[in-house]
PDB file of the backbone (N, CA, C, O) and the ligand in Angstrom, with CONECT records:
HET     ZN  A 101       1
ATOM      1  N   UNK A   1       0.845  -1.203   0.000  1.00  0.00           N
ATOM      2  CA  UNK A   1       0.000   0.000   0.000  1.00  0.00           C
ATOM      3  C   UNK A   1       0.871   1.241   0.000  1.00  0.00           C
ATOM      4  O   UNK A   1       1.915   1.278   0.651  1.00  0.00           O
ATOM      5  N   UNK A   2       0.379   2.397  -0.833  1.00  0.00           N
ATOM      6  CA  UNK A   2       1.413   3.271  -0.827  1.00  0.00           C
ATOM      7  C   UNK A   2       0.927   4.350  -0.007  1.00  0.00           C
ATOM      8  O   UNK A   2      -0.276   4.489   0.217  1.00  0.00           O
ATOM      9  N   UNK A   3       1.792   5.102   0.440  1.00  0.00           N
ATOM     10  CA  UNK A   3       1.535   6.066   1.551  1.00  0.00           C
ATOM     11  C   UNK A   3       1.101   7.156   0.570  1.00  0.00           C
ATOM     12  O   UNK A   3       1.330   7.103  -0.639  1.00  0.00           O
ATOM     13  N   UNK A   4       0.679   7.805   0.976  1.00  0.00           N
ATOM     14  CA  UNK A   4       0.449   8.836   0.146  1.00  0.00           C
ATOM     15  C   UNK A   4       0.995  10.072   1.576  1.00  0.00           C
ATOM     16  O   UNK A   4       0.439  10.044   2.674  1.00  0.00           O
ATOM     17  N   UNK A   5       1.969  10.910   1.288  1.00  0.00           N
ATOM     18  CA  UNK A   5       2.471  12.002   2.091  1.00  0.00           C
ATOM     19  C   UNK A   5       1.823  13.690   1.677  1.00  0.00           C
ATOM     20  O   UNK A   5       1.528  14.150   0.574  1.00  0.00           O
ATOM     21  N   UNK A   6       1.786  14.072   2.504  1.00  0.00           N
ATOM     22  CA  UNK A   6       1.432  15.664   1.857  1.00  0.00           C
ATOM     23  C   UNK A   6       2.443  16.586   2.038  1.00  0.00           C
ATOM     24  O   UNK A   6       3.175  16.726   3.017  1.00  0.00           O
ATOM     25  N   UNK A   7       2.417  17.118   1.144  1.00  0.00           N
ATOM     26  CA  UNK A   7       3.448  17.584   1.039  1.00  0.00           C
ATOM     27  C   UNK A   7       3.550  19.324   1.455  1.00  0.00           C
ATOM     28  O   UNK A   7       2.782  20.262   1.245  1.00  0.00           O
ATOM     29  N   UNK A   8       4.738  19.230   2.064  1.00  0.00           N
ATOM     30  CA  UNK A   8       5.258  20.099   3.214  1.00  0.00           C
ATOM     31  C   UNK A   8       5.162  21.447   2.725  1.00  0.00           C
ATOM     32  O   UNK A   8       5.594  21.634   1.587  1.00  0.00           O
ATOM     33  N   UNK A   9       4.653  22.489   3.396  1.00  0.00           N
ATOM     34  CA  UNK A   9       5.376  23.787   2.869  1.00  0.00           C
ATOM     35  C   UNK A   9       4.450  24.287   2.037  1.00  0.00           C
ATOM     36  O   UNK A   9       4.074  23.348   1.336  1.00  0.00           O
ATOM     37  N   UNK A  10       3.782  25.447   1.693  1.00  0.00           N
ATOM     38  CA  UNK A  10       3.360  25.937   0.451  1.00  0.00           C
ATOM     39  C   UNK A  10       1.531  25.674   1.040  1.00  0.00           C
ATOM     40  O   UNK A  10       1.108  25.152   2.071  1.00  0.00           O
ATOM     41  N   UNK A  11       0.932  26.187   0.069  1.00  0.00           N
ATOM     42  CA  UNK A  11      -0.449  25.871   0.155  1.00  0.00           C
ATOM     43  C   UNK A  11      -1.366  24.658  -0.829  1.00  0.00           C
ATOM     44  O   UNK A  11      -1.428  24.398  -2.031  1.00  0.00           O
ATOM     45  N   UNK A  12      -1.832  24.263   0.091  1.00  0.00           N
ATOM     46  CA  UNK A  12      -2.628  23.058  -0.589  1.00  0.00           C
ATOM     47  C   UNK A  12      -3.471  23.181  -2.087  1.00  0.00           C
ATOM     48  O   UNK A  12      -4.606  23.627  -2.258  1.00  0.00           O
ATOM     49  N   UNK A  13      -2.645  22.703  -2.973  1.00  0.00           N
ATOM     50  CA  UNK A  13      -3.583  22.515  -4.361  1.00  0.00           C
ATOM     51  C   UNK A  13      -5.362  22.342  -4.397  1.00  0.00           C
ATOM     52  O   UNK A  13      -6.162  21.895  -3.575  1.00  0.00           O
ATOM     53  N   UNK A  14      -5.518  22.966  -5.846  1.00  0.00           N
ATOM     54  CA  UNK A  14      -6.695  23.268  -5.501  1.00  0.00           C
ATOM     55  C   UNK A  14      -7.592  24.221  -4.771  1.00  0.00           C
ATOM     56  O   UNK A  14      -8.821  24.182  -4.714  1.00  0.00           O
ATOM     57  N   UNK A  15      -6.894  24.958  -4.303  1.00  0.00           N
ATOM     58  CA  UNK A  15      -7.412  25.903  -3.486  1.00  0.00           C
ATOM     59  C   UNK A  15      -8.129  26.758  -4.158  1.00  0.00           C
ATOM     60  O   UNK A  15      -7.602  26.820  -5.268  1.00  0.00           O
ATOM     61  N   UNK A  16      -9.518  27.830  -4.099  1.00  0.00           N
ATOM     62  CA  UNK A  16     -10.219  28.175  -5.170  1.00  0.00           C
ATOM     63  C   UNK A  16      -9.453  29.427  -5.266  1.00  0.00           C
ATOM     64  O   UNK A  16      -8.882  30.041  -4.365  1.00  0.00           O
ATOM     65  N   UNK A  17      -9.560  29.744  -6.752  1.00  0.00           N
ATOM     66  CA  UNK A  17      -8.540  31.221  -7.109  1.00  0.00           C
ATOM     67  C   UNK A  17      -9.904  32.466  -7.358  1.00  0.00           C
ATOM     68  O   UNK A  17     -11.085  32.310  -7.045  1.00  0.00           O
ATOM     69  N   UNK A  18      -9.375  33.484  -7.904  1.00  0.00           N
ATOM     70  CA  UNK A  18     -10.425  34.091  -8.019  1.00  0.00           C
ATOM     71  C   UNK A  18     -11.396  34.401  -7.050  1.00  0.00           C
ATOM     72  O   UNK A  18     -12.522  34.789  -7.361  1.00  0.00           O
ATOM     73  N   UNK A  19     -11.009  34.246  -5.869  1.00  0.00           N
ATOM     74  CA  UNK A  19     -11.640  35.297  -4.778  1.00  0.00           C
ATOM     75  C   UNK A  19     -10.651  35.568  -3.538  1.00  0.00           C
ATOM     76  O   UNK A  19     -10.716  35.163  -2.377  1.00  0.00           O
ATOM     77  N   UNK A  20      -9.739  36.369  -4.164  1.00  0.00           N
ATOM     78  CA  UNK A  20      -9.051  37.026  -3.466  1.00  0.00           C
ATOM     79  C   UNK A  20      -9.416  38.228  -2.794  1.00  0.00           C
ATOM     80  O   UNK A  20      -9.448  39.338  -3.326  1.00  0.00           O
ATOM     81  N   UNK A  21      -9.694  37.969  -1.593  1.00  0.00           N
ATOM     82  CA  UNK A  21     -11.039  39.448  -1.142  1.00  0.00           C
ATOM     83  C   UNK A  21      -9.654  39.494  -0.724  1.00  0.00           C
ATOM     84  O   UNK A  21      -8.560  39.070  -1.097  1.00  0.00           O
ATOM     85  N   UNK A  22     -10.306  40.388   0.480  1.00  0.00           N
ATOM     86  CA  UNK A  22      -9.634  41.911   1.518  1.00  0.00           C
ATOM     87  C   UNK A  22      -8.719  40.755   2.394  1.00  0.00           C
ATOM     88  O   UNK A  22      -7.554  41.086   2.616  1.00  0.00           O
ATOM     89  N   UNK A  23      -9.206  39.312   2.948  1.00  0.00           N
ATOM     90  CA  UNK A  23      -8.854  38.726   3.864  1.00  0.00           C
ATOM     91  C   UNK A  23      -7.590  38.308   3.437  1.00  0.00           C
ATOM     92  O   UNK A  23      -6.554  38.407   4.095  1.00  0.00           O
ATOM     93  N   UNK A  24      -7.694  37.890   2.442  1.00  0.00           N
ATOM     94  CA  UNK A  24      -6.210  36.855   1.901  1.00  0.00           C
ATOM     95  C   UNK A  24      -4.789  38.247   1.661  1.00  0.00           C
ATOM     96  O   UNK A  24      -3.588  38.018   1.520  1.00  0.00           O
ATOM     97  N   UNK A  25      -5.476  39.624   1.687  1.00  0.00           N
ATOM     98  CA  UNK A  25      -4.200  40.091   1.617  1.00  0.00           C
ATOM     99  C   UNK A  25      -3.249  39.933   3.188  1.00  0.00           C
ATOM    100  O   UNK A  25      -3.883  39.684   4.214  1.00  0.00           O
ATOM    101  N   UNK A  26      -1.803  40.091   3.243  1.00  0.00           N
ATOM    102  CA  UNK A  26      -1.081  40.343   4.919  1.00  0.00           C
ATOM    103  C   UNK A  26      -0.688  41.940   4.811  1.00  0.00           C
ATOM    104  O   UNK A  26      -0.963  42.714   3.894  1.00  0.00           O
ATOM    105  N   UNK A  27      -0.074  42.153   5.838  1.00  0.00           N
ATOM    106  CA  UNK A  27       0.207  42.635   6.689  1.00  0.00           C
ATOM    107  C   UNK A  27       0.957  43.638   5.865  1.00  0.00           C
ATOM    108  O   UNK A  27       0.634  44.821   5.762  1.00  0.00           O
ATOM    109  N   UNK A  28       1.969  43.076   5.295  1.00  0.00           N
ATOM    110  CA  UNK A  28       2.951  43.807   4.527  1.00  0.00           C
ATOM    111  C   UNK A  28       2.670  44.380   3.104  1.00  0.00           C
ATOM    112  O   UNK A  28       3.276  45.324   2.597  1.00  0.00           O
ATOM    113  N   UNK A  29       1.210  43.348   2.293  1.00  0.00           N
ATOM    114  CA  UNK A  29       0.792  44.399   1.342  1.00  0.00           C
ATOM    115  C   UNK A  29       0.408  45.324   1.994  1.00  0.00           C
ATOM    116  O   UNK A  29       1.083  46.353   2.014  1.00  0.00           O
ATOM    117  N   UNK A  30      -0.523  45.247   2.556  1.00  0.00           N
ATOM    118  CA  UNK A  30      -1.017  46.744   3.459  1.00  0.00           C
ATOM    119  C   UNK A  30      -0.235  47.980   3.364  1.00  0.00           C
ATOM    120  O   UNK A  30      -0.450  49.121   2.954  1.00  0.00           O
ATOM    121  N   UNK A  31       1.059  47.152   4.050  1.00  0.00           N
ATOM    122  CA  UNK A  31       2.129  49.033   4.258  1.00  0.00           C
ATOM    123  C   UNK A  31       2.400  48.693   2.962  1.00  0.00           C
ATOM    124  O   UNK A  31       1.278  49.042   2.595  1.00  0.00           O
ATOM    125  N   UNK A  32       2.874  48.343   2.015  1.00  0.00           N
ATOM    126  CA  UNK A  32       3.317  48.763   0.603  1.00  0.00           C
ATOM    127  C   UNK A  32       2.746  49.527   0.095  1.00  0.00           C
ATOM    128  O   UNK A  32       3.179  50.539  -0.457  1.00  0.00           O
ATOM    129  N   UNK A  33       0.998  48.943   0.260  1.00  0.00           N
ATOM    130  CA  UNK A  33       0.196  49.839  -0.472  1.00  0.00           C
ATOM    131  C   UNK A  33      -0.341  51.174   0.475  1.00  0.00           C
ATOM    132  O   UNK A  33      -1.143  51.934  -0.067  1.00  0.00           O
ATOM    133  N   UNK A  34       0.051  51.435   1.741  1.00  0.00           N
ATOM    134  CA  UNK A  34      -0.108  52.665   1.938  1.00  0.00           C
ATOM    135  C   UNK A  34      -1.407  52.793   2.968  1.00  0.00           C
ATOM    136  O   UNK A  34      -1.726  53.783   3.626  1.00  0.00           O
ATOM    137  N   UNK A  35      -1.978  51.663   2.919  1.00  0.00           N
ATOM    138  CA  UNK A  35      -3.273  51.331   3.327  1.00  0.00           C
ATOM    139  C   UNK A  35      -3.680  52.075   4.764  1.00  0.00           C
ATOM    140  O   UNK A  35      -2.777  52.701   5.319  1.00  0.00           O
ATOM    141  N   UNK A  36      -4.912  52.040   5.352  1.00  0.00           N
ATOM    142  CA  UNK A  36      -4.990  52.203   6.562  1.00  0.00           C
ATOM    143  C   UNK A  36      -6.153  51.176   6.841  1.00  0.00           C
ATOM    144  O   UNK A  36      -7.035  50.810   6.064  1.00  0.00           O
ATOM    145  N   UNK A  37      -5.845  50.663   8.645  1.00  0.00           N
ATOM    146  CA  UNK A  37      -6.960  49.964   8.616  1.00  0.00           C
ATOM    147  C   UNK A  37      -8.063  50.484   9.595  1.00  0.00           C
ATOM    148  O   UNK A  37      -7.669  51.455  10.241  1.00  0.00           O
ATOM    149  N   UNK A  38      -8.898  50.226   9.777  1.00  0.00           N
ATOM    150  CA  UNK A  38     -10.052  50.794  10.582  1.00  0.00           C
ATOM    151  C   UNK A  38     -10.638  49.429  10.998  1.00  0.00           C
ATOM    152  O   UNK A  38     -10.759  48.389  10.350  1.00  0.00           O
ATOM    153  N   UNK A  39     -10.890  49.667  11.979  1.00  0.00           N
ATOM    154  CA  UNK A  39     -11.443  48.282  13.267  1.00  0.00           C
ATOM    155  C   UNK A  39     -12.872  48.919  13.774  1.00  0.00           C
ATOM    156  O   UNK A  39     -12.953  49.763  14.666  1.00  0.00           O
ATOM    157  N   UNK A  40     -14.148  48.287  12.944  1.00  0.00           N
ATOM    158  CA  UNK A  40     -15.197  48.687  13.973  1.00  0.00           C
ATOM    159  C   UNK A  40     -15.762  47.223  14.789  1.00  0.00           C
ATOM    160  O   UNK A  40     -15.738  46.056  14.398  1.00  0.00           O
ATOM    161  N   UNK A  41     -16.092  47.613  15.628  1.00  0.00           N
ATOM    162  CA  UNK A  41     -16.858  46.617  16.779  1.00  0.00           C
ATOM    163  C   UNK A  41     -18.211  46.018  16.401  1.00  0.00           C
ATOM    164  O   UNK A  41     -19.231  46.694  16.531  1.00  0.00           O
ATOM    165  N   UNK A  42     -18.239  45.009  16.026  1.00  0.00           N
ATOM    166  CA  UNK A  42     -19.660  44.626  15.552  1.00  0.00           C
ATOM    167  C   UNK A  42     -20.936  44.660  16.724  1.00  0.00           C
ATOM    168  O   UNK A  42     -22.126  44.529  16.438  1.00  0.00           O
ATOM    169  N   UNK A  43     -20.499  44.824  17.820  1.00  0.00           N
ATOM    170  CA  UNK A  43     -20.893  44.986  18.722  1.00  0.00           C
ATOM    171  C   UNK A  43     -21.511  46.240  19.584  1.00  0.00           C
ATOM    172  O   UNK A  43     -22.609  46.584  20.022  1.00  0.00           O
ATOM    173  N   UNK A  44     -20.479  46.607  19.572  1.00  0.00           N
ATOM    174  CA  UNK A  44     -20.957  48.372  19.997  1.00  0.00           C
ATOM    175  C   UNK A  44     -20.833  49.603  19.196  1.00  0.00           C
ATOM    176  O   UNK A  44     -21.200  50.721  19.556  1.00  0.00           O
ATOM    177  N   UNK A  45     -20.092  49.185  17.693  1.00  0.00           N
ATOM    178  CA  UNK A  45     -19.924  50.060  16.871  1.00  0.00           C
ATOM    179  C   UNK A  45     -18.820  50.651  17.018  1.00  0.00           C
ATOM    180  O   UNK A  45     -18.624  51.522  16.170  1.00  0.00           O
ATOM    181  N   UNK A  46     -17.729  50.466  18.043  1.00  0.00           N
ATOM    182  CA  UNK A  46     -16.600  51.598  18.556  1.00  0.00           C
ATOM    183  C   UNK A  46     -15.903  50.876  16.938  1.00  0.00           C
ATOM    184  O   UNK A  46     -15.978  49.843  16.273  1.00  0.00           O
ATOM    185  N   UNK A  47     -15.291  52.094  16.918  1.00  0.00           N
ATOM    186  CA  UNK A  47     -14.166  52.154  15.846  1.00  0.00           C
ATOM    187  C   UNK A  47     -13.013  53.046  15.698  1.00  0.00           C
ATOM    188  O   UNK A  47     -13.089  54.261  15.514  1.00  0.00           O
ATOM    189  N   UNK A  48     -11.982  52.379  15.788  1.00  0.00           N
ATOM    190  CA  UNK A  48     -10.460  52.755  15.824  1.00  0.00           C
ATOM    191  C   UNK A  48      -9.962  52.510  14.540  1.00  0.00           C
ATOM    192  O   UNK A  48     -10.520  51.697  13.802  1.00  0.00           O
ATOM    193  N   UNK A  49      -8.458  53.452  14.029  1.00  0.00           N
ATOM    194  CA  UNK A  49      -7.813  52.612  13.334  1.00  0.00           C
ATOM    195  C   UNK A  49      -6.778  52.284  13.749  1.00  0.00           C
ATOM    196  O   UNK A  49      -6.311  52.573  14.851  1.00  0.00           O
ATOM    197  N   UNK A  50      -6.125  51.408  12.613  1.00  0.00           N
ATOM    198  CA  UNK A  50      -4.799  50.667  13.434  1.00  0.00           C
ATOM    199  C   UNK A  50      -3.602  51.295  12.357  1.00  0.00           C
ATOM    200  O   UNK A  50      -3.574  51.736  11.208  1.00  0.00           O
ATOM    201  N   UNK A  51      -2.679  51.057  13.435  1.00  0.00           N
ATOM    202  CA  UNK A  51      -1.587  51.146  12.599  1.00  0.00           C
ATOM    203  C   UNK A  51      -0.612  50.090  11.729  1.00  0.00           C
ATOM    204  O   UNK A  51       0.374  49.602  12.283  1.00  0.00           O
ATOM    205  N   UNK A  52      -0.946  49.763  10.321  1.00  0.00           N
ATOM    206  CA  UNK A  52      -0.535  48.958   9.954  1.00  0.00           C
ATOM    207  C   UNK A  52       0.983  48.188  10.267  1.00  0.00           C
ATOM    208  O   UNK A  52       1.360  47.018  10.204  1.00  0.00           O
ATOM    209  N   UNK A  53       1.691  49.591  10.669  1.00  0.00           N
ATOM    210  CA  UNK A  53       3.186  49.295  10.857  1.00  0.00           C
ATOM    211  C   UNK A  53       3.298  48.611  12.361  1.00  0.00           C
ATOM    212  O   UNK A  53       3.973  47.626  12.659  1.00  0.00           O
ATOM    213  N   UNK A  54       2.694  49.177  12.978  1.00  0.00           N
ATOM    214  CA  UNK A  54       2.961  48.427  14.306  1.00  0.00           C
ATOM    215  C   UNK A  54       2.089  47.442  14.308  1.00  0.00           C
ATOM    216  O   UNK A  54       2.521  46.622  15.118  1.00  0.00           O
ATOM    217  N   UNK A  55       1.186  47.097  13.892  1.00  0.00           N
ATOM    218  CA  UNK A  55       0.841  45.655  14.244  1.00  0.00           C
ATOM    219  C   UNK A  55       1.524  44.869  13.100  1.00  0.00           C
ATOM    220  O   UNK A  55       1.449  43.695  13.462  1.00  0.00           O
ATOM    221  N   UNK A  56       1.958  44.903  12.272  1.00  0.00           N
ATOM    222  CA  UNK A  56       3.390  44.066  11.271  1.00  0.00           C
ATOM    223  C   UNK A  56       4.544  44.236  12.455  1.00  0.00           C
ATOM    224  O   UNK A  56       5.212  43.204  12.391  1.00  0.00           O
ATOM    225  N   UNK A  57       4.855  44.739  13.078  1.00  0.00           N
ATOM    226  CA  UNK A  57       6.087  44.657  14.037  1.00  0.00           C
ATOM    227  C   UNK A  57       5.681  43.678  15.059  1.00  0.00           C
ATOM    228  O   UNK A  57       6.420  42.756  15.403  1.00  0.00           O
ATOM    229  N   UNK A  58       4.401  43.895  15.586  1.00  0.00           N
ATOM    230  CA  UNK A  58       3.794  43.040  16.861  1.00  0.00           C
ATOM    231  C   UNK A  58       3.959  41.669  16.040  1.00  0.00           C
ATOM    232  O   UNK A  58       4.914  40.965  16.366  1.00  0.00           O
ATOM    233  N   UNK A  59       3.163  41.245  15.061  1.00  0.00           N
ATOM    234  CA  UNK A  59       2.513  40.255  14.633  1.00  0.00           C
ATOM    235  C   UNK A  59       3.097  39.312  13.298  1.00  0.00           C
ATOM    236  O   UNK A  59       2.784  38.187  12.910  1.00  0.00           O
ATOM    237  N   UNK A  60       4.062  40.291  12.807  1.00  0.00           N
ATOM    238  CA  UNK A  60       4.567  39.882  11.463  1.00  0.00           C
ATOM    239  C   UNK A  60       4.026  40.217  10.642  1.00  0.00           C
ATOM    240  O   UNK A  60       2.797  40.286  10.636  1.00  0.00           O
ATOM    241  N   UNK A  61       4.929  40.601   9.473  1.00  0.00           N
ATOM    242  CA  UNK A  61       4.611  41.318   8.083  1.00  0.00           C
ATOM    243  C   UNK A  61       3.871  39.798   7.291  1.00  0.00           C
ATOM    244  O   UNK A  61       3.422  39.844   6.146  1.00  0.00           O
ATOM    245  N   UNK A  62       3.865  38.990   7.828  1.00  0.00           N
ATOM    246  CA  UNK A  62       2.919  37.899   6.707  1.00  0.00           C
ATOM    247  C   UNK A  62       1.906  37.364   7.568  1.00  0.00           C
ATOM    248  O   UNK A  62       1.895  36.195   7.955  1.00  0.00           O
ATOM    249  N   UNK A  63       0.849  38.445   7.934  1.00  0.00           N
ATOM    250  CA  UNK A  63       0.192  38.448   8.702  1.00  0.00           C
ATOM    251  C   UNK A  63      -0.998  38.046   8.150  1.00  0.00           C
ATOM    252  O   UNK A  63      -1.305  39.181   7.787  1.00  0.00           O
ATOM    253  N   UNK A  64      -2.049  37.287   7.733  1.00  0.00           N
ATOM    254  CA  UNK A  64      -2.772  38.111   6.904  1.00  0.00           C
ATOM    255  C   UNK A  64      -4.381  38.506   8.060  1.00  0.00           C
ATOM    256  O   UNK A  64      -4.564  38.155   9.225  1.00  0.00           O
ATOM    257  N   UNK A  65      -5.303  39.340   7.135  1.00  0.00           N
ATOM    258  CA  UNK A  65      -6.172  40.023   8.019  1.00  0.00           C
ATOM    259  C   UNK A  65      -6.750  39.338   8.742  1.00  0.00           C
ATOM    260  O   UNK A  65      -7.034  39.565   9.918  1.00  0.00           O
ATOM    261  N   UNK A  66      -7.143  37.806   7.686  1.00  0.00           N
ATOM    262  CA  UNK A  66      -7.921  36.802   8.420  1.00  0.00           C
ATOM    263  C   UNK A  66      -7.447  36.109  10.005  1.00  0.00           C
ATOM    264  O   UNK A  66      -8.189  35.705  10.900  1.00  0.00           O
ATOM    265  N   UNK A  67      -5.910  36.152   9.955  1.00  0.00           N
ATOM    266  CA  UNK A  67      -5.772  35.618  11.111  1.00  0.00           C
ATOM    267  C   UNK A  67      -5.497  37.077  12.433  1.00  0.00           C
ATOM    268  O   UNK A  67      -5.408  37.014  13.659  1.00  0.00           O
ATOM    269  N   UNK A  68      -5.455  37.837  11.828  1.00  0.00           N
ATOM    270  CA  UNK A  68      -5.044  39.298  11.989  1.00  0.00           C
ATOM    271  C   UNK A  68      -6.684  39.476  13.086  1.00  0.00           C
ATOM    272  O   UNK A  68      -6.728  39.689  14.298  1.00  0.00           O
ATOM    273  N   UNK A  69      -7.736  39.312  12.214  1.00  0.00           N
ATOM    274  CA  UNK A  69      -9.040  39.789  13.615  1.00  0.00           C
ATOM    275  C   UNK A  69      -9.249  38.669  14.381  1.00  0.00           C
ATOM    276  O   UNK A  69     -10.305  38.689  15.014  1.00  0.00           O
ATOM    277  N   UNK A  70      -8.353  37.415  14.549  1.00  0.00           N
ATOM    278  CA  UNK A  70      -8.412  36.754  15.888  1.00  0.00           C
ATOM    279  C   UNK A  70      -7.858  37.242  16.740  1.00  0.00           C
ATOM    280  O   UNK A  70      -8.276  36.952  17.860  1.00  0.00           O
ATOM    281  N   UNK A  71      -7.008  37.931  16.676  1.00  0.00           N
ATOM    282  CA  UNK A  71      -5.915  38.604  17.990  1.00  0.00           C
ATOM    283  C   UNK A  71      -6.830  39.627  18.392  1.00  0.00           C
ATOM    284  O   UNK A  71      -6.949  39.923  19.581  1.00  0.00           O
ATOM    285  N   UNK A  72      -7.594  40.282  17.336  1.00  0.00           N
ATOM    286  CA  UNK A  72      -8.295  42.114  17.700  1.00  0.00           C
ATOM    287  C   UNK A  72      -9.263  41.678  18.653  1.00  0.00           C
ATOM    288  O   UNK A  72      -9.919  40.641  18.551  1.00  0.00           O
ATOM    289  N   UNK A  73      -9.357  42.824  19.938  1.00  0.00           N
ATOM    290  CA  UNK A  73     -10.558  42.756  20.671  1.00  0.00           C
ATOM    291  C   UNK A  73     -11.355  44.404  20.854  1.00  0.00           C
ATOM    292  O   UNK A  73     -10.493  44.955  21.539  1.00  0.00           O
ATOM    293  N   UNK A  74     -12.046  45.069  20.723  1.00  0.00           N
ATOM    294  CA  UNK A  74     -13.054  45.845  21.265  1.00  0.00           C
ATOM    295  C   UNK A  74     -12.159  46.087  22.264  1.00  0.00           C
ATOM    296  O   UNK A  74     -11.905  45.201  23.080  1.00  0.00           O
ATOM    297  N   UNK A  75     -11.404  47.661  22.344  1.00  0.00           N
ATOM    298  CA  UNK A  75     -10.982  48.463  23.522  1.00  0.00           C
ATOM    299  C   UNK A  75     -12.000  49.056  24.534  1.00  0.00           C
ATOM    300  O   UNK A  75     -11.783  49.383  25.700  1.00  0.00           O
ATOM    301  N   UNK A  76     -13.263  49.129  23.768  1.00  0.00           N
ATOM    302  CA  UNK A  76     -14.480  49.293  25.042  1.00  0.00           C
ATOM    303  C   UNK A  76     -15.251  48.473  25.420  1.00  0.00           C
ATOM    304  O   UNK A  76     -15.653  48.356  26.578  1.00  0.00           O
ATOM    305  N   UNK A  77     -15.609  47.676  24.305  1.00  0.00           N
ATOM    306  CA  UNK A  77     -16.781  46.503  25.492  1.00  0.00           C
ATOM    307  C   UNK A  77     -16.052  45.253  25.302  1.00  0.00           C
ATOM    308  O   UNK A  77     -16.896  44.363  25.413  1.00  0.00           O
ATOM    309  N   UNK A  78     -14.472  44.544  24.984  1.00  0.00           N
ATOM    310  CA  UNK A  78     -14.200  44.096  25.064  1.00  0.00           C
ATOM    311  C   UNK A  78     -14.526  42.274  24.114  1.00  0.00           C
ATOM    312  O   UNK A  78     -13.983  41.198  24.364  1.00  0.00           O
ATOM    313  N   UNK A  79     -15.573  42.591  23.064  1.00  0.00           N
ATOM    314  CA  UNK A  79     -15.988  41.892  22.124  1.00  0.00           C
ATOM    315  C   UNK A  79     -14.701  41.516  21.158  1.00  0.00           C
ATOM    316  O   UNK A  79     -13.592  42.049  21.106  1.00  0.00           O
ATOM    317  N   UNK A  80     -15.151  40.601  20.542  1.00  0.00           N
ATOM    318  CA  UNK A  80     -13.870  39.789  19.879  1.00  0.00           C
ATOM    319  C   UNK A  80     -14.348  40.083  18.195  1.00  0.00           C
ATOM    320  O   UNK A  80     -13.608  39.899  17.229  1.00  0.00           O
ATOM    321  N   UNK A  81     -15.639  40.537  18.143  1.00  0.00           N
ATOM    322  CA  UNK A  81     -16.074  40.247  16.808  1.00  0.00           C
ATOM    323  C   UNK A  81     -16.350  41.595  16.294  1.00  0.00           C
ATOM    324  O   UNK A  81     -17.500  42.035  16.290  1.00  0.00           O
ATOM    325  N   UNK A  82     -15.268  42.325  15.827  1.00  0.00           N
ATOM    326  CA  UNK A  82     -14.465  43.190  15.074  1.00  0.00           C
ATOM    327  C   UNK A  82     -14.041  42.670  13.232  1.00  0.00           C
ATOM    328  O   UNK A  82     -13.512  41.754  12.602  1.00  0.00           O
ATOM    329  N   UNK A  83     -14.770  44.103  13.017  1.00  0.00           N
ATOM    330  CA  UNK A  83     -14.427  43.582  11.680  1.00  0.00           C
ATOM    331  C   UNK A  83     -13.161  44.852  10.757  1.00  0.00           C
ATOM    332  O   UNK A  83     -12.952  46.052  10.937  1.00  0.00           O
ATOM    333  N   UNK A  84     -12.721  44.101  10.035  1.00  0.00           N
ATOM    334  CA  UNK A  84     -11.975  45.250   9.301  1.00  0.00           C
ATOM    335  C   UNK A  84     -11.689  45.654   8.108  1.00  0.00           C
ATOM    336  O   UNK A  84     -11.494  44.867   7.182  1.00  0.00           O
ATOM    337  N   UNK A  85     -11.630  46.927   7.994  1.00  0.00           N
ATOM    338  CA  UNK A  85     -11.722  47.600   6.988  1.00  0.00           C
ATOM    339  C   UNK A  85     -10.019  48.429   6.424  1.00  0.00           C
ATOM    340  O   UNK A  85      -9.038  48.842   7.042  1.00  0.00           O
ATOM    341  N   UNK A  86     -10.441  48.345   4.809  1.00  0.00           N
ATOM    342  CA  UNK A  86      -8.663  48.826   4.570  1.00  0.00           C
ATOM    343  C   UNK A  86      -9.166  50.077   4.046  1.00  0.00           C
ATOM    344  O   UNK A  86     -10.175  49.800   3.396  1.00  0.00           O
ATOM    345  N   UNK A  87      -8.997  51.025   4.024  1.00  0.00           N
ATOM    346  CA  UNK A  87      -8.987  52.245   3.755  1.00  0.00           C
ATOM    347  C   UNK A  87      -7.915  53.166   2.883  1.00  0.00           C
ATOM    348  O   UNK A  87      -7.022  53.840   3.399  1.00  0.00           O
ATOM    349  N   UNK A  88      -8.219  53.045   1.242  1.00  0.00           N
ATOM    350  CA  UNK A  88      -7.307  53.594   0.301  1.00  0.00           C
ATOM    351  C   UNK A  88      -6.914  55.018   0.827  1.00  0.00           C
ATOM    352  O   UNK A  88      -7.968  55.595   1.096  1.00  0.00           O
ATOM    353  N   UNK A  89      -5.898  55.778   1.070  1.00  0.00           N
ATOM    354  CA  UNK A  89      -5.427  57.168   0.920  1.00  0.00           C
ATOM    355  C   UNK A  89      -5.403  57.836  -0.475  1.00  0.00           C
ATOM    356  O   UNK A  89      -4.853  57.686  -1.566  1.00  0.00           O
ATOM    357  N   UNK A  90      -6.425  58.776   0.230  1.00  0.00           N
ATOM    358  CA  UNK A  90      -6.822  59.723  -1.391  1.00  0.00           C
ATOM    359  C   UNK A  90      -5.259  60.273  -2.458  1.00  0.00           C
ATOM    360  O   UNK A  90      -4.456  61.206  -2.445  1.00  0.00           O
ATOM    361  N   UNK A  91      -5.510  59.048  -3.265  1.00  0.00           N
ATOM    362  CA  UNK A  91      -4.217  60.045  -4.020  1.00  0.00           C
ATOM    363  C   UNK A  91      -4.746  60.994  -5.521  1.00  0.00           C
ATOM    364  O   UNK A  91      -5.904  60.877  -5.923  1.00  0.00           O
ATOM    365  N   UNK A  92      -3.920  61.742  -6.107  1.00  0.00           N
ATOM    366  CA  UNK A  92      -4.466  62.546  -6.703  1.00  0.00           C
ATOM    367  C   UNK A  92      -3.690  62.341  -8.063  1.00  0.00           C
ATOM    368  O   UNK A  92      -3.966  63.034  -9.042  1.00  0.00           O
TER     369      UNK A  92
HETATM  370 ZN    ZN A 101     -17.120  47.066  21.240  1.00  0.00          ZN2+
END
């Protein structure tokens, strides 16, 4: 019987293309592109933004967002379910 191994490293084939939302970008496109992020509270509505650069220093530049709003919590009512937003800078 042959083993069948998976193989190490990289992302699993097959994976669906063509919906590359907001989530699949990290940390480090973000600051390339200049981005800003904004954190509202699904909860109470509070909304902050973040600083892309320091949370790539906290968290790592291959961060991406998706794993990025498990760490985020609500600085006022302390809710976990924060959502986020990237925010283009008006260029001209
Ligand atoms: Zn909140």
């Amino acid at each position: 019987m042959r083993a069948k191994l998976p193989e190490r490293g990289g992302y699993p084939p097959g994976r669906v293309d063509g919906s590359a939302g907001p989530d699949r970008r990290v940390l480090g496109d973000i600051l390339m592109d200049g981005l800003h992020i904004w954190a509202t509270c699904r909860h109470c509505r509070h909304r902050a933004s973040l600083s892309p650069l320091g949370l790539a220093k906290r968290l790592g530049y291959d961060r991406s967002l998706a794993a990025l709003r498990r760490h985020l919590r609500c600085s006022k009512c302390g809710e976990r379910k924060v959502e986020l937003r990237m925010i283009e800078p008006e260029r001209r």
